[in-house]
C-alpha positions as CSV (number, residue, x, y, z in Angstrom):
1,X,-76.9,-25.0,-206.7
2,X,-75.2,-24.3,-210.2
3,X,-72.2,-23.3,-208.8
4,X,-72.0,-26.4,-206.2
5,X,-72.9,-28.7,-208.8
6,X,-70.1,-26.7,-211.3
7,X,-67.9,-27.0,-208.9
8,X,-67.9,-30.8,-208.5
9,X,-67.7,-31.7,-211.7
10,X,-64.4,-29.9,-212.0
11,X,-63.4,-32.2,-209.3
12,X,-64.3,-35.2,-211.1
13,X,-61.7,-34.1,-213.9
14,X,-57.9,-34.3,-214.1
15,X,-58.0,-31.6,-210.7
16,X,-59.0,-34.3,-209.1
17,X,-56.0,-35.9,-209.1
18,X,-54.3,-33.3,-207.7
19,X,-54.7,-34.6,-204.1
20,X,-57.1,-34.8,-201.6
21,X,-58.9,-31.6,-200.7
22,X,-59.1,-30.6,-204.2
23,X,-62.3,-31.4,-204.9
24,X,-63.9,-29.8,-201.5
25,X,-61.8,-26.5,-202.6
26,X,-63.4,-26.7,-206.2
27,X,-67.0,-26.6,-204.5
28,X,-66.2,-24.1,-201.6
29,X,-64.6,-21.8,-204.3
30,X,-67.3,-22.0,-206.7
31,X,-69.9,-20.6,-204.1
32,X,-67.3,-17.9,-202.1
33,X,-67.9,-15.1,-204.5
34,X,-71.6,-15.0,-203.4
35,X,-70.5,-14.7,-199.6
36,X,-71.8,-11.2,-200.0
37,X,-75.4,-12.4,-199.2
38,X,-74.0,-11.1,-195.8
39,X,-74.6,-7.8,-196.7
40,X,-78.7,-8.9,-196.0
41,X,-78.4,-8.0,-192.3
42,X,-78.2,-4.3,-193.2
43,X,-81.2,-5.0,-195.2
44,X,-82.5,-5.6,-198.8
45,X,-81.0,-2.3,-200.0
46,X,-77.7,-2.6,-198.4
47,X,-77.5,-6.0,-200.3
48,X,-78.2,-4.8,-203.4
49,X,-76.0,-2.2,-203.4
50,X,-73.1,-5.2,-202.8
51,X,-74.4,-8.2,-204.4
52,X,-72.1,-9.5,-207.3
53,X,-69.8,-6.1,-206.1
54,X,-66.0,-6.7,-204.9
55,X,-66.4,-10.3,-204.0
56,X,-66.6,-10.4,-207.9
57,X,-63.8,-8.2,-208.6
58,X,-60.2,-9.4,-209.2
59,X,-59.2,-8.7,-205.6
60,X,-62.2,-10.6,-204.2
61,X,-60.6,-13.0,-206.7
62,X,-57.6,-14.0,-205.3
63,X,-58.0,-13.7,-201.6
64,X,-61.5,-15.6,-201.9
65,X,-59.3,-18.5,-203.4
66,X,-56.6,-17.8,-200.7
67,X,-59.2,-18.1,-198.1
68,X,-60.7,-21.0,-199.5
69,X,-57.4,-22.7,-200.3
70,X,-56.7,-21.8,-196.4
71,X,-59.8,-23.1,-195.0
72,X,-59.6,-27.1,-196.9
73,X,-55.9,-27.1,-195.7
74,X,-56.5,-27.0,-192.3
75,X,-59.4,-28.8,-192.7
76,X,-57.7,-31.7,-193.9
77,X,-55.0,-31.3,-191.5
78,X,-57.3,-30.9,-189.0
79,X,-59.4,-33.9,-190.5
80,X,-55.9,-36.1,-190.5
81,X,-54.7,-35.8,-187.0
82,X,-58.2,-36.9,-185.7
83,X,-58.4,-40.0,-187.5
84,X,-55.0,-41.2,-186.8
85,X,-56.0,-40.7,-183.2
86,X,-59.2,-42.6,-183.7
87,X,-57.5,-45.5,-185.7
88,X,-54.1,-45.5,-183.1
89,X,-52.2,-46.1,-186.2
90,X,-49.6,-42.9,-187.8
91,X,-50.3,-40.3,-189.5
92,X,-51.4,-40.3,-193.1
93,X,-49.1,-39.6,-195.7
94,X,-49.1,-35.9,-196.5
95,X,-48.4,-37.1,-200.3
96,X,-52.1,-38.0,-200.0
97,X,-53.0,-34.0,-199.3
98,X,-53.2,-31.9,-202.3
99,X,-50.4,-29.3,-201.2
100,X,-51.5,-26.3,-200.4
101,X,-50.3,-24.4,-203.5
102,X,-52.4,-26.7,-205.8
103,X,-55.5,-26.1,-203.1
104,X,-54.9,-22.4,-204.0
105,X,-54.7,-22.6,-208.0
106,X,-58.1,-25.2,-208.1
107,X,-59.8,-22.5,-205.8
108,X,-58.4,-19.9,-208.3
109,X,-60.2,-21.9,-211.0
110,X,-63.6,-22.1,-209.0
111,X,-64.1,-18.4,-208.4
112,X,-63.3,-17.2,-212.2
113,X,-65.2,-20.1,-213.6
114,X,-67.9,-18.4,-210.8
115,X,-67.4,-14.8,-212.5
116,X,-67.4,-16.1,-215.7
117,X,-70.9,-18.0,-215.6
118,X,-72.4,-14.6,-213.9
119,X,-71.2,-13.0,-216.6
120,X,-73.6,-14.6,-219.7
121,X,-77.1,-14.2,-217.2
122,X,-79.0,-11.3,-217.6
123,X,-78.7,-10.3,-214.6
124,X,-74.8,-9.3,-214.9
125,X,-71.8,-9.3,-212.9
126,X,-69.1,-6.1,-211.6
127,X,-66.1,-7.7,-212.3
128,X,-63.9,-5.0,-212.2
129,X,-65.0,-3.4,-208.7
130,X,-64.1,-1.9,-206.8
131,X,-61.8,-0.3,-209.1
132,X,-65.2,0.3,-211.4
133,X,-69.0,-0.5,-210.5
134,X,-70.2,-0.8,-213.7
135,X,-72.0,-3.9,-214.6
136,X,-71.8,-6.0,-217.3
137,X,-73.6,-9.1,-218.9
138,X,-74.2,-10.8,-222.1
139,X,-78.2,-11.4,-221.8
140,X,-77.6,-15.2,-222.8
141,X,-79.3,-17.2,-219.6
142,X,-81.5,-16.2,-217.1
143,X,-80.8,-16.0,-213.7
144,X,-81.6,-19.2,-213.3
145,X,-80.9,-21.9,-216.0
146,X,-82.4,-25.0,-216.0
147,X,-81.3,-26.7,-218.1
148,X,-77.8,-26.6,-216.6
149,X,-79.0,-27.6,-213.6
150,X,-80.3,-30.6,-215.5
151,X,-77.0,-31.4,-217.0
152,X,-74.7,-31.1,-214.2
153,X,-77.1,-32.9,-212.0
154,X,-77.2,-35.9,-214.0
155,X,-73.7,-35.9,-215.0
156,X,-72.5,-36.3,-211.4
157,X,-75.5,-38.8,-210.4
158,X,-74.8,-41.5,-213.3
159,X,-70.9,-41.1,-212.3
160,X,-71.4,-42.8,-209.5
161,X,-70.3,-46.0,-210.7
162,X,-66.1,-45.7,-211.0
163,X,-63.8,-43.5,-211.2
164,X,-63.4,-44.0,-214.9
165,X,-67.6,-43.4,-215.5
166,X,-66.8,-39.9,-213.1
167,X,-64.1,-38.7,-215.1
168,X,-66.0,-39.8,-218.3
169,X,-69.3,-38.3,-217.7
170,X,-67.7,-34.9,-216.3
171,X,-65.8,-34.7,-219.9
172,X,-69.4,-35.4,-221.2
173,X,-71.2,-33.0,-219.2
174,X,-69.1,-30.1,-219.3
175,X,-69.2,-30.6,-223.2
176,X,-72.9,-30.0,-222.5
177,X,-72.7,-27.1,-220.4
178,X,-70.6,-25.5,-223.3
179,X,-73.3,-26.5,-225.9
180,X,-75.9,-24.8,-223.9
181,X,-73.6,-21.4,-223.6
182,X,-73.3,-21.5,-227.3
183,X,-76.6,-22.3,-228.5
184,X,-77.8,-19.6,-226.2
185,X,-75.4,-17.2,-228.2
186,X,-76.8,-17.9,-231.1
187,X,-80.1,-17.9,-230.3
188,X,-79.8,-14.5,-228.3
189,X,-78.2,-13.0,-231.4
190,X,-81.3,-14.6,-233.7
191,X,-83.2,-12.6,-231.5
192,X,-81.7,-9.4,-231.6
193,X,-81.6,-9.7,-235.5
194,X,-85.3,-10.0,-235.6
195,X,-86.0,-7.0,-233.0
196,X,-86.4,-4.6,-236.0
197,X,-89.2,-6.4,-237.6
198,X,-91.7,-6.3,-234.1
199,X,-91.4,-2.9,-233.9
200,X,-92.0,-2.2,-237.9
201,X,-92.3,1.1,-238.6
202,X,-93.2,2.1,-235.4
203,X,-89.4,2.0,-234.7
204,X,-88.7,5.9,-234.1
205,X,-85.1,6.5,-235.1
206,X,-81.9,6.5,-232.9
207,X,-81.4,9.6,-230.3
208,X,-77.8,9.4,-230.9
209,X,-75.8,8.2,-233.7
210,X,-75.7,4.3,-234.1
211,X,-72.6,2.4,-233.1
212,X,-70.0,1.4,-235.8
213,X,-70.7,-1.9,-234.3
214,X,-72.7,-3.5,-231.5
215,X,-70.7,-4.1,-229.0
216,X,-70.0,-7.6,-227.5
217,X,-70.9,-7.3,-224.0
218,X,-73.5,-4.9,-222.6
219,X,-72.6,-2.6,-220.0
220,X,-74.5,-0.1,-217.3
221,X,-75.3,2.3,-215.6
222,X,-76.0,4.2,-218.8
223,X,-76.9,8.3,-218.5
224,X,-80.2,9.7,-217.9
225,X,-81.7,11.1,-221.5
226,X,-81.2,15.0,-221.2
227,X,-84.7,16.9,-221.1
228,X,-84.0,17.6,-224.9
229,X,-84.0,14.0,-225.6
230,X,-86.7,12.8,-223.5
231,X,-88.6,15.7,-225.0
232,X,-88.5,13.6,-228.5
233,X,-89.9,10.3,-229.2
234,X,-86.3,8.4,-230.4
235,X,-84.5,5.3,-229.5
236,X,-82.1,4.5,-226.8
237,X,-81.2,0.6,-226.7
238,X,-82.9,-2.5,-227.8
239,X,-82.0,-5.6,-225.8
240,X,-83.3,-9.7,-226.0
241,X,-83.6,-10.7,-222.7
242,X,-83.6,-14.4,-221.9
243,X,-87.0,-16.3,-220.5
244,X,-86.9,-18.8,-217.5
245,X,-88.2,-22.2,-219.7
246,X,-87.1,-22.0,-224.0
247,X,-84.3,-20.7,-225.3
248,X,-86.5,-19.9,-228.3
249,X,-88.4,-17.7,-226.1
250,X,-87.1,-13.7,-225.7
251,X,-88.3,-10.5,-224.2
252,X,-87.2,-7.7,-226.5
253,X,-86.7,-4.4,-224.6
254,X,-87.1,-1.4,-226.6
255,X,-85.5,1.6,-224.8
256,X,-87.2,5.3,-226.0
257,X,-86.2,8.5,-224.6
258,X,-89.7,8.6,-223.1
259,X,-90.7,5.2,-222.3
260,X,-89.6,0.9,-223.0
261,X,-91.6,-0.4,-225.7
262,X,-91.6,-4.4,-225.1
263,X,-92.7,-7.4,-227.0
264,X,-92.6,-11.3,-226.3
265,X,-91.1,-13.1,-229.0
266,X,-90.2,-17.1,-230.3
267,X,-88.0,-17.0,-232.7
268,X,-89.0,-20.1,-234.4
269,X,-91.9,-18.0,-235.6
270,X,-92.2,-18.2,-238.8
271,X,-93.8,-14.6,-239.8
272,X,-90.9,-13.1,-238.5
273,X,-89.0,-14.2,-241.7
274,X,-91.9,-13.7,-244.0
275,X,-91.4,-10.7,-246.2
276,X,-94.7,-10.9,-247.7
277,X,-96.3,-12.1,-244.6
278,X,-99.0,-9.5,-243.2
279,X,-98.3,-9.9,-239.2
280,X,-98.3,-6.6,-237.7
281,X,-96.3,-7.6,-234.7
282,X,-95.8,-3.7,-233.4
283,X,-99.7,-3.3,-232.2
284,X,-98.6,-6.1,-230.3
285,X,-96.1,-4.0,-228.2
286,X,-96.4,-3.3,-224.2
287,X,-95.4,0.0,-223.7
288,X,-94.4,1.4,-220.4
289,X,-93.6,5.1,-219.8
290,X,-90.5,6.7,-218.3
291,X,-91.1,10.6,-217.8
292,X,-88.2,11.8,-216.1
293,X,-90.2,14.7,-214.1
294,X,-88.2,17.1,-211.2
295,X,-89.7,14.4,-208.7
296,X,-88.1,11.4,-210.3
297,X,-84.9,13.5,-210.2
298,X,-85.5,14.2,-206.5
299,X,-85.8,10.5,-206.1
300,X,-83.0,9.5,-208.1
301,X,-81.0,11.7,-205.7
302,X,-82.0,9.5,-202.2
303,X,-80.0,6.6,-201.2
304,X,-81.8,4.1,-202.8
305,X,-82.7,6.0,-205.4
306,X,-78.9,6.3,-206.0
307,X,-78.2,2.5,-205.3
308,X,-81.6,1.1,-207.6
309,X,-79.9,3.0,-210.7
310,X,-76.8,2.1,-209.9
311,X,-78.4,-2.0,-209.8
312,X,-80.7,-1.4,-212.7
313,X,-79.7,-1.6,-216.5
314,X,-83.6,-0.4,-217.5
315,X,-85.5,1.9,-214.9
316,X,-88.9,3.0,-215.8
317,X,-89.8,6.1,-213.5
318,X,-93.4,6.4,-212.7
319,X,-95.0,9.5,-210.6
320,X,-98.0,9.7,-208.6
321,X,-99.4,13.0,-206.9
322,X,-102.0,12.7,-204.2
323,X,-104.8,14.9,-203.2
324,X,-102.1,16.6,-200.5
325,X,-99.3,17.0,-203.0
326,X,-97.5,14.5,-201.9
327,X,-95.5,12.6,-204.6
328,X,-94.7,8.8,-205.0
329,X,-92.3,8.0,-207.3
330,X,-91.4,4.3,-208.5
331,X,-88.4,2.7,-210.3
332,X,-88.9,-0.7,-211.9
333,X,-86.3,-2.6,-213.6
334,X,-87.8,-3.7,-217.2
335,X,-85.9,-6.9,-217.1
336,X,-87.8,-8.2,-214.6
337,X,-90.8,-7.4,-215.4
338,X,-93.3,-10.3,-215.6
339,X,-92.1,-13.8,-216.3
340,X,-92.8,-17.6,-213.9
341,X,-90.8,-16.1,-210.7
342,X,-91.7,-12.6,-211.3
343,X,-94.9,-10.9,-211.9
344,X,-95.8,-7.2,-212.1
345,X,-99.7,-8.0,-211.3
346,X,-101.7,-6.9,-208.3
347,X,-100.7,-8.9,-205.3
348,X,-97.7,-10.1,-206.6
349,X,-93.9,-9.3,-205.1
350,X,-91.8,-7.5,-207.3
351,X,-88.6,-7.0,-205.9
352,X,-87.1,-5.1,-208.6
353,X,-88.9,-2.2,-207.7
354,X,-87.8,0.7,-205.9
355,X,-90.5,3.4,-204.2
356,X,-89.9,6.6,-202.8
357,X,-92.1,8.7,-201.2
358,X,-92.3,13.0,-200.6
359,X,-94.6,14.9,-198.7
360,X,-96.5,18.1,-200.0
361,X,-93.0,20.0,-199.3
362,X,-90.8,17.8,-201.0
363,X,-89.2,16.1,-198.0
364,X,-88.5,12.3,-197.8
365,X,-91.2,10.1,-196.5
366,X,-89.8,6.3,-196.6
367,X,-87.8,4.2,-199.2
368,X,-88.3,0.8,-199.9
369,X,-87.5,-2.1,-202.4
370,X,-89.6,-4.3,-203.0
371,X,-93.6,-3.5,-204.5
C-alpha cells in the first residue's frame, strides 16, 4: 500500500506531465521490486531466502523498470487502438503517449525510490545482490509505517479537486513524507544515545575494540562470537529498533556474547536525562540467552538453518534435549520479538522463528519457520 500510494503521488508531480502512461508506470514500478513474493510457491523458506534479494539489486533495477516501462507501452498502445475502434474516429495522437523512453526513466524513479524506502525500515533491504547478500538498514521505521500511510493517503484523496489542488498537495505531502524520515532520524539517534544509561553499570564492556565511529548504516550477517568470546560475558552490538505506533517509543537490543539483553524505552522520559535521578532502568532488562552449543552449530549448518542466519540480523539460539536425546534447537530473530503484530507468547505465531529438530543420533528430523 505505501508503495502504491508513493507511487501515485509522484504521478501527480511534474512526471506527470510527461505523457500519458506515466503515472500507471510510477505505481507498477513502485511495487515490481516485491514481485519476489513468487518465490512463496516453494514455500515460506524458499521466500525468505529471496525476499528483498536481486529484485532489489541494481540489475533487478533496471530490467524491473524496462519491464515495467514495456508493459504500460503496450498497454497504452494496446488501450489506443481499441478505443479508436470503439469511437470509429482515428487514432489518438501518439503526442498524447508518454514515449517510451520517458515510461522507462519514471519506472526507473519508482523502483529506486522503492529500494530507497526499504532501506530506513528495520527490516532492511540487499541492495547490492546478487553481487553481495548482505543486508542493510537504518532502523528508522518499522516495517510498517503508519503514519505514512496516513499522509500519502490523504494527500492523494483531498487532491481530487483540480489538477492544480493534485499537484499542490503531492508537493505538500511528499514534504511530509520527508519530515517523517527525518524526525525518525533524530529520534532513532536520541535513542541510541540514551541506550548506555538502561543498561547502567550492568553494561559489560566491548568484546572487541569500539569503532572509531558508528557507522551510518547497519549491515548483516555479522560472525558467530568464537567459543572464546561467548565464553565471557562482553558486548557485541547495541541497536534502537523502531515500534509499530510512536516514534518516541524504541526497543533497545543489547547484543552479549552469550545472550540479547533488551529494554523498552520512550525517550521523552524524563529520568533518562536525570543525573541525580535514582531510576534503576537495568533491573528492568529482558534478557534472552544465546549459547552457541555443538547442536546449535549442527543446526546452523541445515538449509534453513543456513538461510534463517543469512535473513536474521539478531538470532538467539535456544536448545532443548528430550528424555531420548533428541535435540531441538530454535533460532529467533530479536527484532521481532513481541510488539502489536508480533508476539512471542504461548499461542501466538511467530514467524521469525526458525526450529530444527535431531534425533538421539544427530540426524535431521524436520525444519520449519514459523513457532
Amino acid at each position: 500500500m505505501t508503495h502504491t500510494l508513493f507511487g501515485a503521488t509522484l504521478g501527480r508531480t511534474s512526471l506527470g506531465r510527461a505523457g500519458r502512461g506515466v503515472t500507471a508506470a510510477l505505481i507498477l514500478a513502485s511495487n515490481a521490486p516485491d514481485i519476489d513474493i513468487v518465490a512463496t510457491a516453494g514455500g515460506s523458506i524458499k521466500y525468505l531466502e529471496w525476499h528483498r534479494g536481486m529484485t532489489h539489486g541494481p540489475l533487478g533495477v533496471v530490467l524491473l523498470a524496462a519491464a515495467s516501462a514495456a508493459i504500460v507501452h503496450v498497454g497504452r498502445r494496446v488501450l489506443a487502438k481499441h478505443l479508436s475502434e470503439v469511437t470509429l474516429v482515428g487514432p489518438r495522437s501518439p503526442a498524447a503517449d508518454a514515449p517510451f523512453h520517458m515510461l522507462f526513466a519514471a519506472a526507473l524513479v519508482g523502483v529506486i525510490f522503492h529500494v530507497l524506502m526499504d532501506l530506513p525500515t528495520s527490516y532492511g533491504t540487499r541492495p547490492f545482490s546478487p553481487f553481495s547478500w548482505r543486508w542493510y538498514g537504518l532502523d528508522w521505521l518499522p516495517i510498517i509505517d503508519i503514519y505514512l500511510l496516513i499522509a500519502l493517503g490523504s494527500g492523494l484523496f483531498l487532491g481530487r479537486l483540480s489538477q492544480e489542488a493534485r499537484r499542490r498537495n503531492a508537493t505538500i505531502v511528499l514534504t511530509f513524507v520527508a519530515a517523517i524520515y527525518g524526525v525518525r532520524a533524530y529520534m532513532h539517534h536520541q535513542a541510541m544515545d540514551l541506550a548506555p544509561r538502561l543498561f547502567g553499570p550492568a553494561l559489560p564492556p566491548r568484546c572487541d575494540a569500539p569503532p572509531e565511529s558508528d557507522p551510518v548504516v547497519d549491515s548483516w550477517p555479522k560472525a558467530v562470537p568464537s567459543p572464546a568470546v561467548a565464553g565471557r560475558r562482553c558486548l557485541v552490538e547495541i541497536a534502537a529498533i523502531p515500534t509499530f505506533m510512536s516514534p518516541f517509543d524504541w526497543r533497545i537490543v543489547a547484543q552479549m556474547s552469550n545472550s540479547y539483553e533488551i529494554h523498552d524505552v520512550n525517550i521523552l522520559d524524563g529520568r533518562l536525562r536525570d543525573a541525580d535521578g535514582d531510576a534503576v532502568f537495568w533491573r528492568q532488562t529482558i534478557r534472552y540467552p544465546n549459547i552457541w552449543t555443538p547442536d546449535v552449530q549442527r543446526a546452523a549448518t541445515t538449509r534453513l538453518g543456513q538461510v534463517f542466519l543469512g535473513f536474521s540480523r539478531f538470532p538467539a539460539a535456544r536448545t532443548a534435549r528430550d528424555a531420548a536425546g533428541a535435540a531441538t534447537v530454535r533460532f529467533t530473530d530479536m527484532r521481532f520479538v513481541g510488539g502489536p503484530l508480533l508476539n512471542d507468547a504461548r499461542g501466538r505465531v511467530q514467524p521469525f522463528t526458525a526450529t530444527i529438530r535431531f534425533d538421539q543420533s544427530g540426524d535431521l528430523v524436520s525444519e520449519r519457520l514459523g513457532q
